[in-house]
C-alpha positions as CSV (number, residue, x, y, z in Angstrom):
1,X,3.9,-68.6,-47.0
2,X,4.7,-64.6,-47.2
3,X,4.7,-63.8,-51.2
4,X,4.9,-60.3,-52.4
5,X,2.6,-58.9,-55.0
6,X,3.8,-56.4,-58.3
7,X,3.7,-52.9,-56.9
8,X,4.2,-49.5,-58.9
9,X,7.5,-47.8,-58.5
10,X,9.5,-50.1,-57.2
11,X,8.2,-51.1,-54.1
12,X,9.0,-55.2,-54.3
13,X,12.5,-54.0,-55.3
14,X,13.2,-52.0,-52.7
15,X,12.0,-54.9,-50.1
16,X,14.3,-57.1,-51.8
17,X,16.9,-55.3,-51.8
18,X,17.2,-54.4,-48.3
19,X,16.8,-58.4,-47.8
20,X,19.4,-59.2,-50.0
21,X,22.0,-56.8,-47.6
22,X,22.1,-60.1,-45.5
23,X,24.4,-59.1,-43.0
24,X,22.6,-55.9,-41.4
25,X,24.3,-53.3,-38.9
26,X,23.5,-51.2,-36.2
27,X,23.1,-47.9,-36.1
28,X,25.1,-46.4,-33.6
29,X,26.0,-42.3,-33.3
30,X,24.8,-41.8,-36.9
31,X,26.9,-44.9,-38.1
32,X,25.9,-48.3,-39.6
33,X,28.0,-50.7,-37.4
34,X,29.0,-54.5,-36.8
35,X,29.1,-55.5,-33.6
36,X,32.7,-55.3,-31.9
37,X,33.3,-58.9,-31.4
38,X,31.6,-59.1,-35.0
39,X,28.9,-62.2,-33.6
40,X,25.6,-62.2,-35.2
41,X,22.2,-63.5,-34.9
42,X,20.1,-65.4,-37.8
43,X,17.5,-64.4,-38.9
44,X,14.6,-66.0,-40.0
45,X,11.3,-65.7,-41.9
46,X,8.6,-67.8,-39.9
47,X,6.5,-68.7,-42.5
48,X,8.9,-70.7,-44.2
49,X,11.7,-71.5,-41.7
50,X,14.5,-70.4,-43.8
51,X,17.5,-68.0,-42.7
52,X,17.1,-64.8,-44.5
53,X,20.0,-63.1,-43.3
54,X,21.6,-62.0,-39.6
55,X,22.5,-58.9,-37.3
56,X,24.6,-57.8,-34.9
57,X,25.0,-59.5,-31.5
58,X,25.8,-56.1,-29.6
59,X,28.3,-56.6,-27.1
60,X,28.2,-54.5,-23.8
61,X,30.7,-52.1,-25.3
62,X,29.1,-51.6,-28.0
63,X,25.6,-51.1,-25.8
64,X,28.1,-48.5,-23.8
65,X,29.3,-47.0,-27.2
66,X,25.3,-46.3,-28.4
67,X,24.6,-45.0,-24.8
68,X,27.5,-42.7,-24.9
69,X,26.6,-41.5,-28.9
70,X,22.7,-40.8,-27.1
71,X,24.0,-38.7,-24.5
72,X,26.3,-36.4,-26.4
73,X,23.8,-35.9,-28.8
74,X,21.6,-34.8,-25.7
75,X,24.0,-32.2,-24.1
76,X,24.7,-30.9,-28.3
77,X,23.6,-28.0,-29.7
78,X,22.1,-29.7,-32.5
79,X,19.9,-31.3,-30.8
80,X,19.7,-30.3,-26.8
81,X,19.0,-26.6,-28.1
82,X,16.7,-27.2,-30.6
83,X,13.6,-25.4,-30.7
84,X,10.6,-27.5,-30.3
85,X,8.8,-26.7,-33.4
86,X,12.2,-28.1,-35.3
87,X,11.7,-31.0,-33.5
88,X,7.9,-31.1,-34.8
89,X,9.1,-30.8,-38.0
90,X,11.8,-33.8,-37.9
91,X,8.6,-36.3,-36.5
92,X,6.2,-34.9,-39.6
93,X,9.3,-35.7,-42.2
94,X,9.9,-38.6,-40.4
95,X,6.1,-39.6,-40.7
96,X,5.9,-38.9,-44.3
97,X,8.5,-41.3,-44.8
98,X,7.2,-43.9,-43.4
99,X,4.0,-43.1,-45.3
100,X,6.1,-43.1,-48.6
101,X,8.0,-46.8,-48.0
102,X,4.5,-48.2,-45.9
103,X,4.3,-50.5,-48.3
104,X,7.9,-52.0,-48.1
105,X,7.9,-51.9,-44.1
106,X,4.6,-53.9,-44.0
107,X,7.0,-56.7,-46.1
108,X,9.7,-56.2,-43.7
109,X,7.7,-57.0,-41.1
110,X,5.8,-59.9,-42.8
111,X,8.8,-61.7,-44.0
112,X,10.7,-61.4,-40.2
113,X,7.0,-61.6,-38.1
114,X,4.9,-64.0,-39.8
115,X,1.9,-61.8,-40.0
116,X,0.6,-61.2,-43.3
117,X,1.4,-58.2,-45.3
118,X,-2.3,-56.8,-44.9
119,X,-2.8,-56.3,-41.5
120,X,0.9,-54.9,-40.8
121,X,0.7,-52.0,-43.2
122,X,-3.5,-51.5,-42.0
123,X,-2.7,-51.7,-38.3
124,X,1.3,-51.8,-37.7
125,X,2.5,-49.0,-40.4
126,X,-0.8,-46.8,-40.4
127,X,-0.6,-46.5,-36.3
128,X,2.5,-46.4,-36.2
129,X,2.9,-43.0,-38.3
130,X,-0.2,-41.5,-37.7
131,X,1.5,-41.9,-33.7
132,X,4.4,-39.5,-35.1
133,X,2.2,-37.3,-36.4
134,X,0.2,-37.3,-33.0
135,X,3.2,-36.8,-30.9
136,X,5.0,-34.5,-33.0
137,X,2.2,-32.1,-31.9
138,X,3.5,-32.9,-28.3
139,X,6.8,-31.2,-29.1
140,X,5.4,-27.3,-29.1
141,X,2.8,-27.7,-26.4
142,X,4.8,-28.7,-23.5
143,X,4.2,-26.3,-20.9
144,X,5.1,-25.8,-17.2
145,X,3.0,-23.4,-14.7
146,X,3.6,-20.2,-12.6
147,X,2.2,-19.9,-8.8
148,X,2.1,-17.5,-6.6
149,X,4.0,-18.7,-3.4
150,X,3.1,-17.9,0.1
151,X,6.2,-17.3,1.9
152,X,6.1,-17.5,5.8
153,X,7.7,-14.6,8.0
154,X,7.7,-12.6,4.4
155,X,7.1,-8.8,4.7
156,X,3.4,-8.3,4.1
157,X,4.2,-5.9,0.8
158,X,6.5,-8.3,-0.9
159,X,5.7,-10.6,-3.3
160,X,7.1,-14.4,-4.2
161,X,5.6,-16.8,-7.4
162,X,7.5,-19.8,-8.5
163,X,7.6,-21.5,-11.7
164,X,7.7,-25.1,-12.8
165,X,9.5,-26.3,-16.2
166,X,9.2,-29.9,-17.8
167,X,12.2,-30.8,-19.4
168,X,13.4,-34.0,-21.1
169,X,14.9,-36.3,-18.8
170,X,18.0,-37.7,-20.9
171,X,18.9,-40.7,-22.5
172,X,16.2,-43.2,-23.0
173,X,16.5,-47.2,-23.2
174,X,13.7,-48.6,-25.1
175,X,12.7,-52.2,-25.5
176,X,10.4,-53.6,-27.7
177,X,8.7,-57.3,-28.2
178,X,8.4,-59.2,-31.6
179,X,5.0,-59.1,-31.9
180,X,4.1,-55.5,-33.0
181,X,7.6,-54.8,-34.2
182,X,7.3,-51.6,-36.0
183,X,4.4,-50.0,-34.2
184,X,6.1,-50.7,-30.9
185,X,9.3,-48.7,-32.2
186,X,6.7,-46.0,-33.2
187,X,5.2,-46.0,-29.8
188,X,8.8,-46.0,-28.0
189,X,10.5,-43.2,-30.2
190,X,8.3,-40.6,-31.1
191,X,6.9,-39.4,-27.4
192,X,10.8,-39.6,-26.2
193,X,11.7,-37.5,-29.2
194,X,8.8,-34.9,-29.1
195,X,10.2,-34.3,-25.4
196,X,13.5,-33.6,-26.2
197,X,15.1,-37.2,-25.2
198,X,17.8,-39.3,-27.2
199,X,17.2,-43.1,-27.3
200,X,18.9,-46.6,-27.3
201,X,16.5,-48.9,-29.4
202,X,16.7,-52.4,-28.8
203,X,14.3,-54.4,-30.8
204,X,13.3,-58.2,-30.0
205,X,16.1,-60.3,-31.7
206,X,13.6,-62.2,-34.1
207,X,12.1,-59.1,-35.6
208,X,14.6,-56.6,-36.0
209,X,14.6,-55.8,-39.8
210,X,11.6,-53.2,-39.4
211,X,13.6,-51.2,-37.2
212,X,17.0,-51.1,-39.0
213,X,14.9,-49.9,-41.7
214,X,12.9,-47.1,-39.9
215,X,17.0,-46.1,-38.8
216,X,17.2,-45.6,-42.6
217,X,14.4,-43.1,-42.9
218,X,15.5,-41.3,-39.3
219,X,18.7,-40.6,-41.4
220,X,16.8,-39.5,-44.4
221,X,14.9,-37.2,-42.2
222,X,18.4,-35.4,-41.0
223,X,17.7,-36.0,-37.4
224,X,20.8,-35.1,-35.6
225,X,23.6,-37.9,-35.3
226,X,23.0,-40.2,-32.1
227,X,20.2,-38.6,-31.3
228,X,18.4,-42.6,-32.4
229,X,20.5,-45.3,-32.0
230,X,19.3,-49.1,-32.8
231,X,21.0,-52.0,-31.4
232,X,20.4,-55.4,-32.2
233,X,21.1,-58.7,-29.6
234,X,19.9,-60.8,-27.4
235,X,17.9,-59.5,-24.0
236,X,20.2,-61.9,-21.8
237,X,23.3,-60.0,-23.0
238,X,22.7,-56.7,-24.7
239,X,19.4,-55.8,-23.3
240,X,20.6,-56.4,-19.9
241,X,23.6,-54.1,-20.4
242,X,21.2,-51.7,-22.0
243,X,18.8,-51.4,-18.8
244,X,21.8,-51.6,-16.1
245,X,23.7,-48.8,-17.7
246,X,24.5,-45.9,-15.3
247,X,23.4,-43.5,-18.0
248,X,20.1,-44.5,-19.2
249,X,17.7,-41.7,-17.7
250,X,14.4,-43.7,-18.3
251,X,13.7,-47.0,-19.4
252,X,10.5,-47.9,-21.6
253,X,10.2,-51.9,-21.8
254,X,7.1,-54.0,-23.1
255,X,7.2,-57.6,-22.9
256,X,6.8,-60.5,-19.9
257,X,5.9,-59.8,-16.7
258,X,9.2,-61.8,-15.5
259,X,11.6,-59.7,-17.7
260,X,9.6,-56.5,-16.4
261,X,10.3,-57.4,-12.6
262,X,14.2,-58.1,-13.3
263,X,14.1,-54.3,-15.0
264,X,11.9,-52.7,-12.7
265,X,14.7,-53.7,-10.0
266,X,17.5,-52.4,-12.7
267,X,15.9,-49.3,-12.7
268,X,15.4,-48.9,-8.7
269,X,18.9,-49.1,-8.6
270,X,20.1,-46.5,-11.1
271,X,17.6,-44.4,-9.7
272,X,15.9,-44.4,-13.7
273,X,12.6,-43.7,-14.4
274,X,10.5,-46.9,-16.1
275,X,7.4,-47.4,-17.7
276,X,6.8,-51.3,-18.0
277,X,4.1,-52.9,-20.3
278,X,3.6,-56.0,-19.4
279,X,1.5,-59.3,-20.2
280,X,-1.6,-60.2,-18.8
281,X,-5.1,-62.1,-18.3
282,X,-7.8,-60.2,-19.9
283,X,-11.4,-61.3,-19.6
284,X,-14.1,-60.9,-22.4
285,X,-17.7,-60.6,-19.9
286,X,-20.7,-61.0,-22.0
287,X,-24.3,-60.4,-20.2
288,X,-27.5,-61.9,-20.9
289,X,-28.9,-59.2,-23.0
290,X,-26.0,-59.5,-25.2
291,X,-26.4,-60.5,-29.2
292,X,-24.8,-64.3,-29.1
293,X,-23.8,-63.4,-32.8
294,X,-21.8,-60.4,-32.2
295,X,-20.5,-61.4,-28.6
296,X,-19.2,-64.8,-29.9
297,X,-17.5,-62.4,-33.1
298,X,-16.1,-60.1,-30.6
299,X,-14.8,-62.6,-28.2
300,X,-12.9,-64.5,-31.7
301,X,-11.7,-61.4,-32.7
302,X,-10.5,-61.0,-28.7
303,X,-8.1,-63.5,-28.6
304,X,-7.7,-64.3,-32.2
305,X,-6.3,-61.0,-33.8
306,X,-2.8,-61.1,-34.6
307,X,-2.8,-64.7,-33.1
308,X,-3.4,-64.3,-29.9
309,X,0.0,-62.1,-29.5
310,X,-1.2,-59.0,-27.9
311,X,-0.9,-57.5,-24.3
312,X,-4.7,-57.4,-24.3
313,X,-5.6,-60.8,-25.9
314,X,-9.2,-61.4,-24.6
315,X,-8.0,-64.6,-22.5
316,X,-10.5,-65.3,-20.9
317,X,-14.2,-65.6,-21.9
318,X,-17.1,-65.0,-19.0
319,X,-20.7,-65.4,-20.9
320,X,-24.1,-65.2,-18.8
321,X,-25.5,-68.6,-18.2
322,X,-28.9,-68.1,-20.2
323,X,-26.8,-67.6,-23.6
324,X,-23.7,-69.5,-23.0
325,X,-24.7,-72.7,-25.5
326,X,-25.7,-69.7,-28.0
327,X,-22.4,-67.8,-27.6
328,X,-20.4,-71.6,-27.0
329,X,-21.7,-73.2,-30.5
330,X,-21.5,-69.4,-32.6
């Protein structure tokens, strides 16, 4: 069972009352939104099996309404001519917001995840905006290169060079599983947003509170309207209108292997970029001069932390014959 401890300043109260909102909207073009055909999705906290509230079922209009928000607010001035160190700036407010409220997203994400309040502000918050922070160094150091160019049939006194620019490719769609819920968002938005991209945020149905919040705090930083938008639904139904939508520039999905083929084809055939993380097999090898102590500690630890739900669980254990019993019984 999830219970929440007496913080200074308000902390608890601030969880609580986001929770007692109960019917959360989407933010869509810099405005908190229902879903058109106004269907919503339960929401539950795991740990107790009770419905704690709901949110939007996104309809493919309303997946084509954020896509179209993301992509004026890429061709804006507000945004699409902004200067990079602006940019760093909005990702270090951003950060320190998330800093500020750690505390009360950890409880978010405890109360909609299941994992316990500990771990998601040590590992899920802390990463998460110490990976803004990172990236938002990304935004002033993005650099192209000039060569010289040897042009055939050129007169010999005349002289060519060419130049190379990186530029941000557009509108991103970014997908995110349920069991890192907050640092995934972290790990989709900020290196889009350092680059100069927009995004379409669709967190997993079952954890989505984390996110809506973290909408809350874009907002409070004063990044640009539409330049984040987070919709909420199902993958069968909003995500794939998400990843089959002519103007999504690049999609960024972690989650199953089978869900990553079907987008990986989406993608071929829009012609988008796509960067899949997907699940796996991942094998713990221990040799004979290993310690049996720490090898058995580190192959728990493997497939144990956050219960087993990572993309690099240690799945598999492969111990040296002459220590196996040791490791087996520790």
């Amino acid at each position: 069972m999830n219970t929440f401890t007496k913080h200074p300043h308000g902390v608890e109260n601030k969880t609580q009352a986001f929770l007692a909102r109960q019917n959360h909207r989407m933010l869509i073009g810099g405005q908190w939104v229902d879903a058109l055909e106004n269907k919503r999705i339960e929401v539950e906290n795991p740990a107790e099996e009770t419905v704690i509230g709901s949110i939007p079922l996104a309809h493919p209009d309303d997946v084509n309404k954020a896509v179209s928000c993301a992509k004026s607010a890429f061709n804006s001035d507000d945004w699409g001519r902004m200067r990079p160190s602006a940019r760093q700036n909005l990702l270090l407010k951003l950060a320190d917001l998330i800093e500020r409220d750690a505390r009360i997203i950890a409880e978010l994400d405890a109360i909609d995840n299941g994992k316990s309040v500990a771990v998601a502000e040590a590992v899920d918050v802390s990463l998460g905006l110490e990976f803004f922070r990172y990236m938002a160094g990304w935004a002033t150091k993005i650099e192209g290169s000039t060569l010289d160019v040897s042009m055939p049939f050129a007169p010999a006194d005349s002289d060519f060079s060419a130049y190379t620019r990186r530029e941000p490719v557009g509108v991103v769609a970014a997908i995110i599983p349920w069991n890192f819920p907050f640092l995934m968002a972290c790990w989709k938005l900020a290196p889009a947003l350092a680059a100069g991209c927009t995004v379409v945020l669709k967190p997993a149905e079952q954890t989505s509170l984390s996110a809506l919040y973290l909408g809350e705090l874009i907002e409070e930083a004063n990044f640009p309207d539409g330049v984040v938008n987070i919709i909420t639904g199902e993958g069968q139904s909003t995500g794939s209108a998400l990843i089959t939508h002519p103007d999504i520039n690049k999609i960024s999905f972690t989650g199953s292997t089978e869900v990553g083929q079907i987008i990986g084809r989406a993608a071929m055939d829009n012609m988008a970029r796509v960067t899949l993380e997907l699940g796996g097999k991942s094998p713990m090898i221990v040799l004979a001069d290993c310690d049996a102590e720490k090898a058995a500690q580190g192959a728990a630890a493997a497939i144990f932390f956050n219960h087993g739900q990572t993309c690099s669980a240690g799945s598999r254990l492969y111990v040296h014959r002459s220590i196996s019993d040791k490791v087996l019984d520790r």
